[in-house]
DSSP file (Angstrom, degrees, kcal/mol; ACC not computed):
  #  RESIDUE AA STRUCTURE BP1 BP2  ACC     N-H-->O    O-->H-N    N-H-->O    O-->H-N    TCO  KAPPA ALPHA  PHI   PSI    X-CA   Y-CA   Z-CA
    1    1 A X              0   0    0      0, 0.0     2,-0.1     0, 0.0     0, 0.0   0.000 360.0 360.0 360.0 120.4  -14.4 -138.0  -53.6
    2    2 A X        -     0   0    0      1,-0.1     0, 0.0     0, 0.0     0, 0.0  -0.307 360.0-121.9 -41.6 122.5  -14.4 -140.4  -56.5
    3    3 A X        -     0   0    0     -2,-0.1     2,-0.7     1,-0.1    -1,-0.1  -0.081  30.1-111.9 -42.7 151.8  -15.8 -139.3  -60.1
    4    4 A X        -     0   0    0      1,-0.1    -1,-0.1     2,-0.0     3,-0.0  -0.820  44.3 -81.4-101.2 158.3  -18.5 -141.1  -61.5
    5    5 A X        -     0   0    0     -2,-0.7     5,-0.1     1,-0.1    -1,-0.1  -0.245  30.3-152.6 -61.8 122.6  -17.9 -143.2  -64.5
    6    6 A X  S    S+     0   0    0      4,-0.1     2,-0.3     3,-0.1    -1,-0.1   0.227  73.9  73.3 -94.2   5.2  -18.0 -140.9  -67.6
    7    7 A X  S    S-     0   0    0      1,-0.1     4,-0.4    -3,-0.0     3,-0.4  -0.694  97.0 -95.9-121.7 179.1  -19.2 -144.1  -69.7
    8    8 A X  S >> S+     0   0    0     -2,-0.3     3,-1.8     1,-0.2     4,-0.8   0.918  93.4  97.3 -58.7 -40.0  -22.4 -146.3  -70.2
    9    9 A X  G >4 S+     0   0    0      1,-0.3     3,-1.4     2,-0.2     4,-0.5   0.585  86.2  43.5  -7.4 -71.1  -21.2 -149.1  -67.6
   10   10 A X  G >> S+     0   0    0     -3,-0.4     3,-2.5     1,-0.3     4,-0.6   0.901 115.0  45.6 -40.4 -70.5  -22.9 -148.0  -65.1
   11   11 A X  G <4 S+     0   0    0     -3,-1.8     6,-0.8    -4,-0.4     7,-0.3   0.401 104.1  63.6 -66.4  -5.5  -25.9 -147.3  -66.8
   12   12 A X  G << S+     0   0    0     -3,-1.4    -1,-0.3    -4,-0.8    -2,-0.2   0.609  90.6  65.8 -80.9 -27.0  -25.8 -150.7  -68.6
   13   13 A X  T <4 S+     0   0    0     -3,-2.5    -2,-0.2    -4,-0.5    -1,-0.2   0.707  91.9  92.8 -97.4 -35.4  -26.1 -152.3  -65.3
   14   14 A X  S >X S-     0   0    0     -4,-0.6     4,-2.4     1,-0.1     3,-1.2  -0.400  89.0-117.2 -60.0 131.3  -30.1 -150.6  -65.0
   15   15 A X  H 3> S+     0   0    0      1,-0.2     4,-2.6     2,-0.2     5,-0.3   0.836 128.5  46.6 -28.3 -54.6  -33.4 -151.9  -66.0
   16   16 A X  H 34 S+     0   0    0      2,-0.2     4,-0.5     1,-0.2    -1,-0.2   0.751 111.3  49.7 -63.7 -49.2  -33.1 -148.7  -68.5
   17   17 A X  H <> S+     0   0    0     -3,-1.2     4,-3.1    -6,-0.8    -5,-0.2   0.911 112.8  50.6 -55.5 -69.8  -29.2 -149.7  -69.5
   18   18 A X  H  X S+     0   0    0     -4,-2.4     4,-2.0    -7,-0.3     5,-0.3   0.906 111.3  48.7 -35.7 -55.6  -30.6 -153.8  -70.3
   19   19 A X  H  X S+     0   0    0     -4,-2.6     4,-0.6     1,-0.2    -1,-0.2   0.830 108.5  49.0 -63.0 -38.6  -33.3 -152.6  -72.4
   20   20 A X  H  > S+     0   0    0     -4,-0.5     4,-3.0    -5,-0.3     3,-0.5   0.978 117.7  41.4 -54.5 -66.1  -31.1 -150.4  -74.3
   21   21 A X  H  X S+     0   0    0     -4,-3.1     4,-2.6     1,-0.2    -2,-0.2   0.906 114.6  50.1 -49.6 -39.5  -28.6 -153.3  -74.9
   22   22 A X  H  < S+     0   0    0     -4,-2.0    -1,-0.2     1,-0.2    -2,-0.2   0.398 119.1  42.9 -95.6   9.0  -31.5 -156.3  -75.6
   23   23 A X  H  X S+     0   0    0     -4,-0.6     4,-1.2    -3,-0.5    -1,-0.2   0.726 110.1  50.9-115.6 -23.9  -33.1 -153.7  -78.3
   24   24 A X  H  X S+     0   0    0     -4,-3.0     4,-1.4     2,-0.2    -2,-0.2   0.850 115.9  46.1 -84.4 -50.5  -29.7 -152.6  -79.8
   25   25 A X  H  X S+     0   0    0     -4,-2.6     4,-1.1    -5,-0.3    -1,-0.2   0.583 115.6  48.8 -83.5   8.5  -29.1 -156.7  -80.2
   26   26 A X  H  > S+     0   0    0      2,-0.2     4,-1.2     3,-0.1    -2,-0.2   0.858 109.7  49.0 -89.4 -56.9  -32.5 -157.0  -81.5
   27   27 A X  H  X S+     0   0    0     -4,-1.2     4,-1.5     2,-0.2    -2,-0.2   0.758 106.7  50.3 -61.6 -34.0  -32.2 -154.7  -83.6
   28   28 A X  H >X S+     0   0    0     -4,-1.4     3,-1.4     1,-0.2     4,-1.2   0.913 110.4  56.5 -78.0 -62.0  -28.7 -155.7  -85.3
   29   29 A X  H 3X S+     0   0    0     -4,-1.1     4,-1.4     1,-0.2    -1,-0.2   0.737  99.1  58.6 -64.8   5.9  -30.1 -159.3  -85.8
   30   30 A X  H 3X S+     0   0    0     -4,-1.2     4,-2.7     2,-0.2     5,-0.2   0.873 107.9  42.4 -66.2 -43.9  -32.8 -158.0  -87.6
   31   31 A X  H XX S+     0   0    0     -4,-1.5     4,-3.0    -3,-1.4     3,-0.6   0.994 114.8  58.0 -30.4 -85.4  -30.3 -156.4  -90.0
   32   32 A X  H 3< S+     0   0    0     -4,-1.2     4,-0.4     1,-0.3    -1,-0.2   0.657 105.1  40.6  21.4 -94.2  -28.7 -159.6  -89.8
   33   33 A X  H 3X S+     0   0    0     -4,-1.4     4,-2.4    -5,-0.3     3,-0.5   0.765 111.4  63.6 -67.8 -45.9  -31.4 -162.0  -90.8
   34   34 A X  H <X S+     0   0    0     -4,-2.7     4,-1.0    -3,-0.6    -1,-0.2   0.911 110.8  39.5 -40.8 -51.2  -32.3 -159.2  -93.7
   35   35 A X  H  < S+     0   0    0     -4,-3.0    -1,-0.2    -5,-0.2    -2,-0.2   0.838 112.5  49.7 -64.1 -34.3  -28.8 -159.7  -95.2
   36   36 A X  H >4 S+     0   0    0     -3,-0.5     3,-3.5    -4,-0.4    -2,-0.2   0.909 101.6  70.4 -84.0 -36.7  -28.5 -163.7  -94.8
   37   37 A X  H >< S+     0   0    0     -4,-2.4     3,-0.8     1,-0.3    -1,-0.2   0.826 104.6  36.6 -34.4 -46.6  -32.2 -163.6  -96.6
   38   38 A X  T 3< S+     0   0    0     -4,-1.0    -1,-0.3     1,-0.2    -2,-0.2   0.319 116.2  60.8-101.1  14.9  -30.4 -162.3 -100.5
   39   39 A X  T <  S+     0   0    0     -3,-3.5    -1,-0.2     1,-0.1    -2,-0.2  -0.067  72.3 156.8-129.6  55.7  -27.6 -164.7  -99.5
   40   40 A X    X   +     0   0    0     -3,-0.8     3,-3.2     2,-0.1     4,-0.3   0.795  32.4 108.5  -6.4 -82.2  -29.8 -168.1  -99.3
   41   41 A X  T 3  S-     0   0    0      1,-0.2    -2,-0.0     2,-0.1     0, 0.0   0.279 103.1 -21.4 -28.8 133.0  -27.1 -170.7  -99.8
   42   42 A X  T 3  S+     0   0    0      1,-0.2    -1,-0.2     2,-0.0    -2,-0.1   0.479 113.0 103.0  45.7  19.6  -26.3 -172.6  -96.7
   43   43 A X    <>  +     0   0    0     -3,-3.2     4,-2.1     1,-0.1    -1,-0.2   0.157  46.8  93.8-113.0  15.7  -27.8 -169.8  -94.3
   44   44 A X  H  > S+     0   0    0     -4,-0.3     4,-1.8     1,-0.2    -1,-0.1   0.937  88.8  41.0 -74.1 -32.6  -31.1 -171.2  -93.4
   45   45 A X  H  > S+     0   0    0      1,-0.2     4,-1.1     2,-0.2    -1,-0.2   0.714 121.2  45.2 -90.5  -3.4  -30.2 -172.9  -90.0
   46   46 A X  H  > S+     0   0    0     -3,-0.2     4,-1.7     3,-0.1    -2,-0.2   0.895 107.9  54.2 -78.4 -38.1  -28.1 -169.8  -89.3
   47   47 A X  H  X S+     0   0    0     -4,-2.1     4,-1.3     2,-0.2    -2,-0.2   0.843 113.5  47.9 -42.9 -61.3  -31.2 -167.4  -90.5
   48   48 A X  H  X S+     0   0    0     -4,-1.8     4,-0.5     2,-0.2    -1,-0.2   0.882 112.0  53.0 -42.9 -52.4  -33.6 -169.8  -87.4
   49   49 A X  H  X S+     0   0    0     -4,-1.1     4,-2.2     1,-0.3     3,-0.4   0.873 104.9  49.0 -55.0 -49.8  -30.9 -169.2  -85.0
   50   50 A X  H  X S+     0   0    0     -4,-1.7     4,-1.6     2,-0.2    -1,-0.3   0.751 113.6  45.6 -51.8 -47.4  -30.9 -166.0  -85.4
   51   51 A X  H  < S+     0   0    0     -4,-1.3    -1,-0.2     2,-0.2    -2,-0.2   0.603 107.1  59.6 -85.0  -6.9  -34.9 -165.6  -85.0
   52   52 A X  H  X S+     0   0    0     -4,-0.5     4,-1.9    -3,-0.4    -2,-0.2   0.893 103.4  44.2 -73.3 -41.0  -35.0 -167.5  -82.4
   53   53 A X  H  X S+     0   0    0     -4,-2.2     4,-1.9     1,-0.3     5,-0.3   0.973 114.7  57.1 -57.8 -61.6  -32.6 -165.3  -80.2
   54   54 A X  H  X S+     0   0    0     -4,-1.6     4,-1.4     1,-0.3    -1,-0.3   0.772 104.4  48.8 -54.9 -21.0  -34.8 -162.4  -81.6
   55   55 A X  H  > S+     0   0    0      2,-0.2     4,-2.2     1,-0.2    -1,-0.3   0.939 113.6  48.6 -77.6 -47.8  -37.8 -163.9  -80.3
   56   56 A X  H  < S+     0   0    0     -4,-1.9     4,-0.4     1,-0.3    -2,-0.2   0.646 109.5  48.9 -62.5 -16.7  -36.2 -164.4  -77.0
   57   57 A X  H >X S+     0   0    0     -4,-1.9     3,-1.9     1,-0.2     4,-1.3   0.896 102.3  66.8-101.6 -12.2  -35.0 -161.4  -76.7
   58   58 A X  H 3X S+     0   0    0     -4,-1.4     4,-1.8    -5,-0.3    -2,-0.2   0.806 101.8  46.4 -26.9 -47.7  -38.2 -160.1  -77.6
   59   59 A X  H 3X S+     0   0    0     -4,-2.2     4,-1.2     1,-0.2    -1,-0.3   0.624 102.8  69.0 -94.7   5.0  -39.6 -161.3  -74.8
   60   60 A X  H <> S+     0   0    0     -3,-1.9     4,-1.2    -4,-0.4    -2,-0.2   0.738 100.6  41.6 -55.8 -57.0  -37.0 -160.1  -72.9
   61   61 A X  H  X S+     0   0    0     -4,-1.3     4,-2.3     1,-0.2    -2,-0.2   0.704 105.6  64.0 -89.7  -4.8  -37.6 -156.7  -73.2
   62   62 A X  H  X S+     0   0    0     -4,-1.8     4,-1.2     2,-0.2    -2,-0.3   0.834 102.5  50.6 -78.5 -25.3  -41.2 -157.3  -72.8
   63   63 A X  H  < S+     0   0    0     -4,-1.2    -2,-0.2     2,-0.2    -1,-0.2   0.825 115.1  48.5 -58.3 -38.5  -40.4 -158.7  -68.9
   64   64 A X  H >X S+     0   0    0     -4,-1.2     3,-1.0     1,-0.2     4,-0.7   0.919 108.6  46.5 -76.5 -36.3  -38.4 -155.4  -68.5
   65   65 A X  H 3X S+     0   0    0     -4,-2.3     4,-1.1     1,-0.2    -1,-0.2   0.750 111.7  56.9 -44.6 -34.9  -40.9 -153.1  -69.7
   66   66 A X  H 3< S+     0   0    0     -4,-1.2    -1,-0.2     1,-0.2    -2,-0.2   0.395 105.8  50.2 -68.7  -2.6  -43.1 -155.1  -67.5
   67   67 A X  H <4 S+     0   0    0     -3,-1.0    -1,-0.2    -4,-0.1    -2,-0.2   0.686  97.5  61.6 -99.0 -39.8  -41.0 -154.3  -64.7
   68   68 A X  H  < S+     0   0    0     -4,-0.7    -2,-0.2    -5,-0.1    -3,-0.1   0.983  86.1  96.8 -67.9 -58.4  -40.8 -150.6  -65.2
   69   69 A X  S  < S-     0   0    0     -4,-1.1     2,-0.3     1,-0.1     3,-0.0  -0.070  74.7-140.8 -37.4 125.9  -45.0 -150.7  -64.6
   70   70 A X        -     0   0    0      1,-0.1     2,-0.3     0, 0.0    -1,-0.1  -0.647  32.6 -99.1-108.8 143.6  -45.5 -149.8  -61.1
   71   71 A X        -     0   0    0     -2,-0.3    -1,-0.1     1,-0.0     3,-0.0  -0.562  23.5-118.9 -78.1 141.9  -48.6 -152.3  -59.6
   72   72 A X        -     0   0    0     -2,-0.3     2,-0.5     2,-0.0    -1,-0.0   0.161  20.1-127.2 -19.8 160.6  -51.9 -151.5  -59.2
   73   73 A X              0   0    0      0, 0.0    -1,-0.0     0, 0.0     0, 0.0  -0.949 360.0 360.0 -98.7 137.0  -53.4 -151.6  -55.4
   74   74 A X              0   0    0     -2,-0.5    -2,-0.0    -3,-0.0    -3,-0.0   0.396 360.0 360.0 -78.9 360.0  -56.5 -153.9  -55.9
């Protein structure tokens, strides 16, 4: 009988795993965008890019959270 994989992989692959991932890269380009902020010069269209993805992934994890929510029966 095979072992199961002693790393995230697996778990990465899971609604629970995505969220983890799209909140951890949300999180870093927040950082990010903090840093390019006290180094102005020539970072504004990288600074957009950067909030745009964050928006997107924003709404990213709101579809997965949305996922998790079991429906109602009307």
């Amino acid at each position: 009988m095979a072992a199961a994989p002693t790393d995230d992989s697996a778990s990465d692959d899971s609604v629970g795993g995505q969220l983890r991932r799209l909140r951890r890269e949300h999180r870093d380009l927040d950082d990010e965008i903090a840093r390019l902020h006290g180094d102005r010069v020539g970072e504004e269209l990288a600074i957009k890019r950067m909030k745009k993805r964050k928006l997107q992934l924003k709404d990213a994890i709101a579809r997965l959270e949305s996922s998790l929510i079991p429906d109602e029966p009307a």
